[in-house]
N, C-alpha and C positions, 0 to 999 in steps of 0.2 A: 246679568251684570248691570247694576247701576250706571250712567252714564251720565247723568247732569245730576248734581247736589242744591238744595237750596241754601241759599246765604241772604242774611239782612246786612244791607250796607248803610247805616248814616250819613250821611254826607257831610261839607265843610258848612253846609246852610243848614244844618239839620232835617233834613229831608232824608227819609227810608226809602230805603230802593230794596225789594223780595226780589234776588235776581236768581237766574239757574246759570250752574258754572260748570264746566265738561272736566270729567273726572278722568277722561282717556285722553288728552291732550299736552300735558306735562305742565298747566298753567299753574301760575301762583297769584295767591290775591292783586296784588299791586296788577297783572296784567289783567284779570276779572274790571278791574275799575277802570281801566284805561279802555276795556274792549266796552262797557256798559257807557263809557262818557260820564262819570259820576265825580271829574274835578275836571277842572280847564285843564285845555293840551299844557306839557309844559310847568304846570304843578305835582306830578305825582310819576315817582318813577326816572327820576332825571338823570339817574347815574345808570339807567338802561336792567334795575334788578341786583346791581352787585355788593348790597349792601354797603355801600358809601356815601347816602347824602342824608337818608332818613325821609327823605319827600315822601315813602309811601306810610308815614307810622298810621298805627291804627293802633286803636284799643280795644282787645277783645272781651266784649259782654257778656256773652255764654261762655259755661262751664265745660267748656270742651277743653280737652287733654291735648295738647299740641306738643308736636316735638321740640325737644328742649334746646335753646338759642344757642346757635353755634357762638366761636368765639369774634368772628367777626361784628354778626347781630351784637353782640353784648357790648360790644367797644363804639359803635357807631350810636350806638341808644345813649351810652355814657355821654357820650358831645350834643345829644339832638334837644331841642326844646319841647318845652307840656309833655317829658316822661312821665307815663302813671306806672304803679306796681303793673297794671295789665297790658303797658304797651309791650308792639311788637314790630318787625316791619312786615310787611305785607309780600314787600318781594320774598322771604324767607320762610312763607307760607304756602306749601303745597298743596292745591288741589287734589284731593283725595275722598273715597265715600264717607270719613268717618267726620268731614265737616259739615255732613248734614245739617241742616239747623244752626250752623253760625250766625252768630251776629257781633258786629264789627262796625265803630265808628272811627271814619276819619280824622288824625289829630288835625289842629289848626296848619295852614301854610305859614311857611317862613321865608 
């Protein structure tokens, strides 16, 4: 059984981060960033995960199959700023083997 996934993370500076994320732990991306320190405390995640603020969007760059956005993701993105067709939020992305090879940049702070 796989246990860490590789993920590329772009940062708010443009900076790549190759990180390994625990596929047995129940994380979702937005926590992957906060446990790597790949935005300041305090920007990313601010509503604790509950899909309410959009602090953790990202837009995802690989052609991975992601589960498709509950109805709260979709209503929270409709309010958020720099929406692309590929954002997504991070908190509503689970940690799983088949994000192998993700890559994912951070949208801007607001």
């Amino acid at each position: 059984m796989q246990e860490d996934v590789n993920i590329k993370i772009k940062d708010r500076e443009g900076v790549i981060h190759e990180v390994a994320a625990p596929t047995d732990m129940a994380m979702n991306l937005m926590e992957v960033v906060r446990s790597y320190e790949l935005a300041p405390e305090g920007t990313i995640g601010v509503c604790g995960g509950m899909a309410m603020c959009a602090s953790c969007q990202c837009y995802v760059v690989s052609d991975h199959q992601l589960p498709e956005m509950t109805d709260d993701e979709d209503a929270m993105l409709a309010e958020a700023f720099d929406v692309q067709d590929n954002s997504r939020l991070g908190c509503q992305i689970r940690i799983t083997p088949a994000l192998e090879g993700l890559e994912v940049e951070l949208a801007p702070e607001y």
